[in-house]
C-alpha positions in Angstrom: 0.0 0.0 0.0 1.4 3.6 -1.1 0.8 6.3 1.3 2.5 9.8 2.0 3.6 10.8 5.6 5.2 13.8 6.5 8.2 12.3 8.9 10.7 14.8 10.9 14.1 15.0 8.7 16.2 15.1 11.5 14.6 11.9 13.5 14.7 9.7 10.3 17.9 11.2 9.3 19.4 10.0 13.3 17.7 6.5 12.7 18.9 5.3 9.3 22.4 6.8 10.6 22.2 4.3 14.2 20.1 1.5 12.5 22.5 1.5 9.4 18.8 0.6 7.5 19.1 1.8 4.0 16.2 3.1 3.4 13.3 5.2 5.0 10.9 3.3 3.9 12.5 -0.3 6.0 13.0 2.4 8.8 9.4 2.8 8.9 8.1 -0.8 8.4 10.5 -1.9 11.3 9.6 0.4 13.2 5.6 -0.3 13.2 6.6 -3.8 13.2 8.6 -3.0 16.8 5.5 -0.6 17.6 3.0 -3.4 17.3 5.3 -5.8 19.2 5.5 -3.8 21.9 1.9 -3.0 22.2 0.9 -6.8 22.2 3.6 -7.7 24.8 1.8 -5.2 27.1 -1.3 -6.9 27.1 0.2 -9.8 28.7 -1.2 -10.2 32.2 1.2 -10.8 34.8 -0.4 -13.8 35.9 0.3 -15.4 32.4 4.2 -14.8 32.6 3.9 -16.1 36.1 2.1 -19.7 35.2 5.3 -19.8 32.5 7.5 -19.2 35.2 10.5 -22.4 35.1 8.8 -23.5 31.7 10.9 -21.7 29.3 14.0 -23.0 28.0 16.6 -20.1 27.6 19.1 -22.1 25.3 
């Protein structure tokens, strides 16, 4: 899907320079990727990481 956003020169300018991503365009989609990712981890209840607790293998 093609859409137009107006995104601040200097902020995407700072994250392809730290990222080393090529272009703005994979700057963006990595960054709602990371944006959704976040969001869902957040509506993990406590009691759900709690039951995993000893269950997950770290290796």
């Amino acid at each position: 899907m093609k859409t137009t956003v107006s995104i601040d020169e200097k902020l995407i300018s700072d994250v392809l320079k730290e990222t080393g991503i090529k272009s703005k365009r994979e700057a963006v989609e990595q960054s709602l990727r990371h944006l959704l990712s976040l969001t869902r981890q957040k509506r993990i209840k406590p009691e759900e990481i709690k039951k995993s607790r000893g269950k997950l293998n770290w290796s």
